[in-house]
C-alpha positions in Angstrom: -10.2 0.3 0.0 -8.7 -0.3 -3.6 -5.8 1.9 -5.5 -5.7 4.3 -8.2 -3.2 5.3 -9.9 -2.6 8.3 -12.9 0.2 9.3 -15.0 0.5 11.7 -17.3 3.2 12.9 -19.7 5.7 9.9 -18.8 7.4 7.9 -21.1 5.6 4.3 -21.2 3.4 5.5 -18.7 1.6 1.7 -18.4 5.0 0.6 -16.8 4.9 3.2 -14.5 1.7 2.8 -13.6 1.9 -0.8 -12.9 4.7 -0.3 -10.8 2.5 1.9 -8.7 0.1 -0.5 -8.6 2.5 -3.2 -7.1 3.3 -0.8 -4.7 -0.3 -0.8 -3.7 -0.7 -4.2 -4.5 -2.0 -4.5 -0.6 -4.7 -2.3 -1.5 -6.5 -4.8 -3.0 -6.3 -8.5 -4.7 -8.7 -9.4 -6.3 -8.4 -7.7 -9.9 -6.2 -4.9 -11.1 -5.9 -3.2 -14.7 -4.3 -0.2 -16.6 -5.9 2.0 -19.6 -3.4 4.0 -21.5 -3.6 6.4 -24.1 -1.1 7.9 -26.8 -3.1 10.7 -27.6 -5.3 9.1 -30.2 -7.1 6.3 -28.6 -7.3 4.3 -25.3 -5.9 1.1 -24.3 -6.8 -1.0 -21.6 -6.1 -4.2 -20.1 -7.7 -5.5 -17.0 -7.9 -9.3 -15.1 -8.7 -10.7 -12.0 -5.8 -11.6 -10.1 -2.4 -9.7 -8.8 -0.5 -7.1 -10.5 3.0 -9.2 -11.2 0.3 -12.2 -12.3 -1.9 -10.3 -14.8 0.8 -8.3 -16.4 3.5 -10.8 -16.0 4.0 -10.6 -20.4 6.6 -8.1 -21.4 3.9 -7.8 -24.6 0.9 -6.0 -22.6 3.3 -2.9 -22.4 3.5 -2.9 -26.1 0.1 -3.1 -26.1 -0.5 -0.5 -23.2 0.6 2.8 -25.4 1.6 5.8 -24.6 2.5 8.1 -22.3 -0.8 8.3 -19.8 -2.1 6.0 -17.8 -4.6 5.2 -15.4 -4.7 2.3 -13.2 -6.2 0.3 -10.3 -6.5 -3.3 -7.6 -9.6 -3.7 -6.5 -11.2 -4.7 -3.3 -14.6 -4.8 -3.1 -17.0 -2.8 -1.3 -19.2 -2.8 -4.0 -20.2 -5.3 -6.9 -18.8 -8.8 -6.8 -16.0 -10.6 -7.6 -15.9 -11.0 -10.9 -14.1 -9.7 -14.5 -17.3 -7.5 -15.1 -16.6 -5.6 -11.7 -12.4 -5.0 -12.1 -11.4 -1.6 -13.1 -11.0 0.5 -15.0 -14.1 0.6 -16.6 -14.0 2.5 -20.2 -16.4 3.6 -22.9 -17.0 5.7 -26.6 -19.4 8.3 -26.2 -20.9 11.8 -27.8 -17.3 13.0 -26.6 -15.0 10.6 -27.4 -13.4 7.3 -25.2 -13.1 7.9 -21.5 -12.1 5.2 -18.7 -12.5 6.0 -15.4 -10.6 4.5 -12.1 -12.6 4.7 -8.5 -11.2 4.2 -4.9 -14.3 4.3 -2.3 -17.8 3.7 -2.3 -21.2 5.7 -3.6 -23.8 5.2 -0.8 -26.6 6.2 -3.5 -25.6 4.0 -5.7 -28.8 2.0 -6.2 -30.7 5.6 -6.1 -28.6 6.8 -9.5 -28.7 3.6 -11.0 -32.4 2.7 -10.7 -33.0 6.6 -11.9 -30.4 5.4 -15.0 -32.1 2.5 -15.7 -35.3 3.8 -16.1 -33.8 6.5 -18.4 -32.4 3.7 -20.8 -28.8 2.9 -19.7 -27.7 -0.4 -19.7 -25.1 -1.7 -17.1 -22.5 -4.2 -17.6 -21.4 -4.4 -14.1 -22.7 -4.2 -10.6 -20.5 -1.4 -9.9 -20.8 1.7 -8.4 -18.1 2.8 -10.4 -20.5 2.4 -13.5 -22.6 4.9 -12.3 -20.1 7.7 -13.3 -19.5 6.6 -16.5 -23.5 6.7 -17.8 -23.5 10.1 -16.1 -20.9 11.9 -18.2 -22.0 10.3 -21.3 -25.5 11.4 -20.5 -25.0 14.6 -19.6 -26.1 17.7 -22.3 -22.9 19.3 -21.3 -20.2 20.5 -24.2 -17.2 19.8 -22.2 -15.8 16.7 -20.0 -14.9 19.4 -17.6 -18.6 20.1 -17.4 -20.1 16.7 -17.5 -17.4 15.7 -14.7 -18.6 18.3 -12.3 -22.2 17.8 -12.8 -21.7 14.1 -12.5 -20.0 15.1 -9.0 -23.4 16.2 -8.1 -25.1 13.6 -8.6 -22.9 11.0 -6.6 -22.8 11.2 -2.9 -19.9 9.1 -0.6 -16.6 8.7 -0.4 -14.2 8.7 -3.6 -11.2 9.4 -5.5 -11.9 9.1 -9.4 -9.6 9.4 -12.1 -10.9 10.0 -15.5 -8.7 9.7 -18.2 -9.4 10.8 -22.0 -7.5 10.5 -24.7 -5.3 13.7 -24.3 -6.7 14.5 -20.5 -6.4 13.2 -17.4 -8.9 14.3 -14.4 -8.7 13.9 -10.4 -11.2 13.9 -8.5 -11.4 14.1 -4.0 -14.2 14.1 -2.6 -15.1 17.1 -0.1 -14.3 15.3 3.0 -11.0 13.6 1.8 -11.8 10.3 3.2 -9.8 8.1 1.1 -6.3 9.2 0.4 -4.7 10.8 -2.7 -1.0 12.4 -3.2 0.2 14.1 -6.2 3.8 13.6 -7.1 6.2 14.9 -9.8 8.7 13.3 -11.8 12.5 14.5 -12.9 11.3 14.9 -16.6 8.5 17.5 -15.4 5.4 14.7 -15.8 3.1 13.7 -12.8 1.7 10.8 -10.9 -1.5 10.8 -8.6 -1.6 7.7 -6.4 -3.5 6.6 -3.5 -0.6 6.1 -1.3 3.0 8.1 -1.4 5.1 4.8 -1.4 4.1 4.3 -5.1 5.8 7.5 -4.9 9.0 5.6 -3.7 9.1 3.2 -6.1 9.1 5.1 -9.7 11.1 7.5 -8.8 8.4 10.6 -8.1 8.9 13.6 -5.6 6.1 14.2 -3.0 4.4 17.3 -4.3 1.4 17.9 -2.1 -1.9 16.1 -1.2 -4.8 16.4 -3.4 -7.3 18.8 -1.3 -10.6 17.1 -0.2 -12.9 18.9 -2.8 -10.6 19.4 -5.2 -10.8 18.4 -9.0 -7.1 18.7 -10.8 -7.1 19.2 -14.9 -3.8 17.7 -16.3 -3.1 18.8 -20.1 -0.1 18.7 -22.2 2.3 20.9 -21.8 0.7 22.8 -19.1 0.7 22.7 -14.9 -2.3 20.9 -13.5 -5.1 23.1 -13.5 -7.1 23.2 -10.0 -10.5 23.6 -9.3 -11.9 24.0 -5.7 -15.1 22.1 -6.6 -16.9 21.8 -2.7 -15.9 23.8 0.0 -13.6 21.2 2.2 -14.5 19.2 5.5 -11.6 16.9 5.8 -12.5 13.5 7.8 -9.3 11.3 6.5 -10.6 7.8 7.1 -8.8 6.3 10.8 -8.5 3.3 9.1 -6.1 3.8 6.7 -3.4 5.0 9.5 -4.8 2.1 11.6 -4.3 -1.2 9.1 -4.9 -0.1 5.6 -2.0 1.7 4.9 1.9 1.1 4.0 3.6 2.4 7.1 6.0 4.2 5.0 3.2 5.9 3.5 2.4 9.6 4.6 -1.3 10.5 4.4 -2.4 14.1 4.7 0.8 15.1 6.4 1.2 12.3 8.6 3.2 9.0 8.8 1.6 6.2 9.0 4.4 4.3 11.1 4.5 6.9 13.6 1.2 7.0 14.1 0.8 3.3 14.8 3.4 3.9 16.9 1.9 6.3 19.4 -1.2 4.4 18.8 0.6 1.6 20.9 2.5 3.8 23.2 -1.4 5.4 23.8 -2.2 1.8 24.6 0.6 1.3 26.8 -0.4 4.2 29.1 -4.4 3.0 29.5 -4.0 -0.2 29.1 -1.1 -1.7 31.4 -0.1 -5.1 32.2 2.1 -7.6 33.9 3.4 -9.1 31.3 7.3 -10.8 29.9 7.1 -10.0 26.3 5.5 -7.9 23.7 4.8 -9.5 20.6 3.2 -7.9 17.2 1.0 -9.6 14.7 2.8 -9.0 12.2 2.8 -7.2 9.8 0.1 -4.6 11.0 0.8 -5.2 14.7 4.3 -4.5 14.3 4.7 -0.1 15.3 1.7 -0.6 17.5 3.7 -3.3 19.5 6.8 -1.3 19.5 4.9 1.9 21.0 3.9 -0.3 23.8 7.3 -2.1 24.3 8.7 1.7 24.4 6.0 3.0 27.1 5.7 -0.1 29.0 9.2 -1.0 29.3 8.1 -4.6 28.4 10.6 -6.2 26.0 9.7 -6.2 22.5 10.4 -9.8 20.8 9.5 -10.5 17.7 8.3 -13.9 17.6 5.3 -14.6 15.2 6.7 -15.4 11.6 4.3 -14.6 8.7 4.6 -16.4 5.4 4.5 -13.5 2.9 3.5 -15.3 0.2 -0.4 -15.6 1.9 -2.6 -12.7 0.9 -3.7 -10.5 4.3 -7.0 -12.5 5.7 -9.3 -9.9 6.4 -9.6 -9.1 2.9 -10.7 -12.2 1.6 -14.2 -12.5 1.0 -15.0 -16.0 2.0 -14.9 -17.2 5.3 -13.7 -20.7 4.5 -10.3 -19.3 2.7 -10.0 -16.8 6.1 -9.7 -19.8 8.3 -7.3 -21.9 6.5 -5.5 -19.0 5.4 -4.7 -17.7 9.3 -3.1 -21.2 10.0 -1.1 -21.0 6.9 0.1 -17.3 7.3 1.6 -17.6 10.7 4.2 -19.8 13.1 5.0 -19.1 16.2 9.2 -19.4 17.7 8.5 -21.5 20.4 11.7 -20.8 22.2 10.8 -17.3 22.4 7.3 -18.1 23.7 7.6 -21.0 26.1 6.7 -20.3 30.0 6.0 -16.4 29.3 3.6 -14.3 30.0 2.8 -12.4 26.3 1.4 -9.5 25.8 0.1 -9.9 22.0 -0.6 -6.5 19.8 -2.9 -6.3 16.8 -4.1 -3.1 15.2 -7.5 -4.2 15.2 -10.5 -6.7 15.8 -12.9 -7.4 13.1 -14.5 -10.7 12.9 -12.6 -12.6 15.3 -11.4 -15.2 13.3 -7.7 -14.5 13.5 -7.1 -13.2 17.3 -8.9 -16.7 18.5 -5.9 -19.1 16.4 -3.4 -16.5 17.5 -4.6 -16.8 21.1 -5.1 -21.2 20.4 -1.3 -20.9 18.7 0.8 -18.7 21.5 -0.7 -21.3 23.9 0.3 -24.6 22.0 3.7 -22.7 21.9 3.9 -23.0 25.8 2.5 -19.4 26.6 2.1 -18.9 30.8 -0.7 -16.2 30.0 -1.9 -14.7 26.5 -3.1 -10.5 27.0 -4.6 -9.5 23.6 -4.1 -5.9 22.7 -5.6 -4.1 20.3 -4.3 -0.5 19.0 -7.9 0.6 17.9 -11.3 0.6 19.6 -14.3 -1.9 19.1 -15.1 -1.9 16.0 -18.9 -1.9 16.4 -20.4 -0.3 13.2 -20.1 -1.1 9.2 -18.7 1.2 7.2 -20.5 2.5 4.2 -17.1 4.6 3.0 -15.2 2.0 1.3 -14.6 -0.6 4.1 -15.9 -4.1 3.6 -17.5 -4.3 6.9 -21.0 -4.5 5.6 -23.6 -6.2 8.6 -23.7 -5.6 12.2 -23.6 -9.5 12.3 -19.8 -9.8 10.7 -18.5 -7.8 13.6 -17.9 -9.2 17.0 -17.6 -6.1 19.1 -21.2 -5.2 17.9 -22.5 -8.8 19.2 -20.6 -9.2 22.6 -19.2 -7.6 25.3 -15.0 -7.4 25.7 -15.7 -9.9 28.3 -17.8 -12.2 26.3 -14.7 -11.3 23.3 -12.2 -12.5 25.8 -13.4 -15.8 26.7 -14.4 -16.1 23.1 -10.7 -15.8 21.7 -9.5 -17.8 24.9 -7.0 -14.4 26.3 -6.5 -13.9 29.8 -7.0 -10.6 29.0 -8.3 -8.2 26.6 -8.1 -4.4 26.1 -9.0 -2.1 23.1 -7.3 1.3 22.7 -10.1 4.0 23.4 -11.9 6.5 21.5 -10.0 9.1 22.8 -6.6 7.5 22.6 -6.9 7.1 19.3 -7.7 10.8 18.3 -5.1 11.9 20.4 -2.3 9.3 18.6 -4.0 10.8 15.4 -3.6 14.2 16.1 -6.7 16.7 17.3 -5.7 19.0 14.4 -8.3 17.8 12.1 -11.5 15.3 12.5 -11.6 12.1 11.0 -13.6 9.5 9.7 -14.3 7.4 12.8 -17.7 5.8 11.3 -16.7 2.2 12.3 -16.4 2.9 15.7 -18.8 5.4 17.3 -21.4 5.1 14.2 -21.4 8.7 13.0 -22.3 8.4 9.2 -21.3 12.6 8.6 -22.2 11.6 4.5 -25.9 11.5 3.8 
């Protein structure tokens, strides 16, 4: 789950692309970076750290020429956390200078790469992102059209890549649309591809459509994007994304992300009853899930859990240590609100545990009669290999105990997931989707 970001044929298209990326900045936080070009050469400037930190110097723009851009804050699925592994990644080959921008994850990663290796390429990075790179510059190919596409056949997995060259940009989705990618259009005719529409918002681009699962778009000066249908689609939008990942003021493939989280909790409502005072989210997440259950249940809605913004979201950190500390520091409970009622406690999801069992310890030290965790998703009970950094059986507690054995883990009185089918039917049955985390269907082999 990271962002990408291109823009092409904008005036100080660096700006605009880290504007995007703040936008996105809860895509990812560990490293984030821009390459720009001005037609004759590439820029690119890349750290560890949050957008606003690593390009807090009015001077990188300077640096950052021209008027495309690619860009990207990474969370890792793949690699580790270091300098080496933040995109994008760039090179000078037969062709030219290319950098390349990835949002997903290869699942025959190690297959390519060993097979690269023992052909003579030499890695600087332990990502799968990498991979793409050696396999357009190695390719006999005359054109970066060419190479691109037979690259695409060598990868398998979910991913959304943007390649920039020096006077092209290229978009790539793969066939089953898994991650999410919108193109938007500017005033001034120039374009922006972004993993999530409120990027959109923020620099001042119109919604144009979403890029098709499949599809590779060709953007050259002067001209419309060019489209090429390169697989023949099978959508499977990941659930995730309208579940947690996502802004909820984002729309993904034609659907709002707050009001699906919504009916997600108004779906949870219906199965999942209780006798209860209040509804409270965990914010920020938890927040249209718990107001789709206040609406259906009737229960009042009180919001009465304060997050400290300034702590990074704890399910994305990679060590456990920093998760624990980091759930006490993040949120306080209003007492008054709390004291001598029975709460009915909504969170989109249950990974690891760590955070529903201090919530559940915390709305109890606050004077709590009863504690009923909610959550508007089903067990999570399988890794993801698509971009999700779930990756052992042993990190996920729904895959290790039963909801009882969950309950008296987290200390609830009660606790209740949303079902299978409850959740297809607050996504929508128009379309299938990605649901690899929760009934263990891997669909890409």
């Amino acid at each position: 789950m990271c962002a990408v970001v291109g823009v092409f044929n904008v005036k100080n298209a660096s700006k605009v692309a880290y504007y995007a990326l703040f936008a996105m900045q809860h895509r990812g936080q560990e490293a984030t970076g821009i390459t720009s070009s001005d037609g004759k050469r590439l820029y690119t400037k890349k750290s560890k750290g949050l957008v606003n930190d690593v390009f807090s110097d009015e001077s990188i723009f300077d640096f950052l020429q021209g008027s495309k851009a690619i860009g990207h804050n990474r969370y890792s699925t793949a690699g580790s956390n270091s300098l080496e592994d933040a995109q994008p990644i760039d090179a000078k080959y037969l062709l030219g200078e290319i950098s390349v921008v990835h949002n997903g994850n290869l699942i025959n990663k190690d297959e390519v790469r060993e097979k690269l290796i023992k052909e003579g390429a030499i890695f600087q990075s332990d990502m799968d992102t990498e991979n793409i790179i050696h396999l357009i510059a190695r390719s006999q190919k005359e054109s970066l059209e060419e190479r691109i596409m037979e690259a695409l056949d060598d990868i398998k997995g979910a991913y959304c890549i943007i390649i920039q060259s020096r006077t092209k940009m290229f978009v790539v989705r793969d066939k089953y649309g898994v991650r999410p990618l919108s193109l938007g259009k500017f005033p001034n005719g120039g374009y922006i591809v972004a993993s999530e529409t409120c990027a959109f918002d923020l620099v001042g681009a119109e919604f144009v459509r979403d890029v098709n699962p499949g599809e590779m778009l060709i953007f050259r000066k002067g001209e419309e994007p060019e489209s090429i249908q390169v697989y023949e689609p099978d959508p499977r939008p990941c659930a995730f994304e309208y579940i947690y990942f996502a802004r909820p003021d984002s729309v993904i493939d034609g659907k709002t992300v707050y009001e699906t989280r919504v009916k997600m909790g108004m779906q949870l409502a219906r199965e999942n009853p209780v006798d209860a005072d209040i509804v409270l989210p965990v914010p920020d997440s938890g927040i249209a899930a718990a107001l789709g259950y206040a609406k259906e249940s009737g229960i009042p809605f009180e919001n009465a859990i304060v997050r400290n913004h300034y702590v990074g979201r704890t399910f994305i950190e990679p060590i456990q240590e920093m998760r624990d500390l980091k759930v006490r520091l993040k949120l306080s409970p209003i007492k008054s609100i709390i004291k001598d009622k029975k709460v009915v406690i909504i969170d989109d999801s249950l990974v690891r545990g760590t955070t529903s069992r201090q919530i559940v310890k915390m709305l109890k030290d606050a004077g709590a009669k009863e504690v009923h965790f909610k959550l508007a998703s089903p067990q999570i009970k399988h890794p993801c290999k698509y971009g999700i950094d779930t990756p052992s059986y042993e990190e996920l507690i729904s895959a290790n105990l039963s909801d009882e054995e969950i309950k008296e883990k987290i200390g609830a009185d009660s606790l209740s997931f949303l079902s299978l089918e409850g959740l297809v039917k607050s996504l929508g049955k128009d379309r299938k989707y990605s649901l690899v985390s929760f009934d263990g269907e891997y669909f890409i082999k």
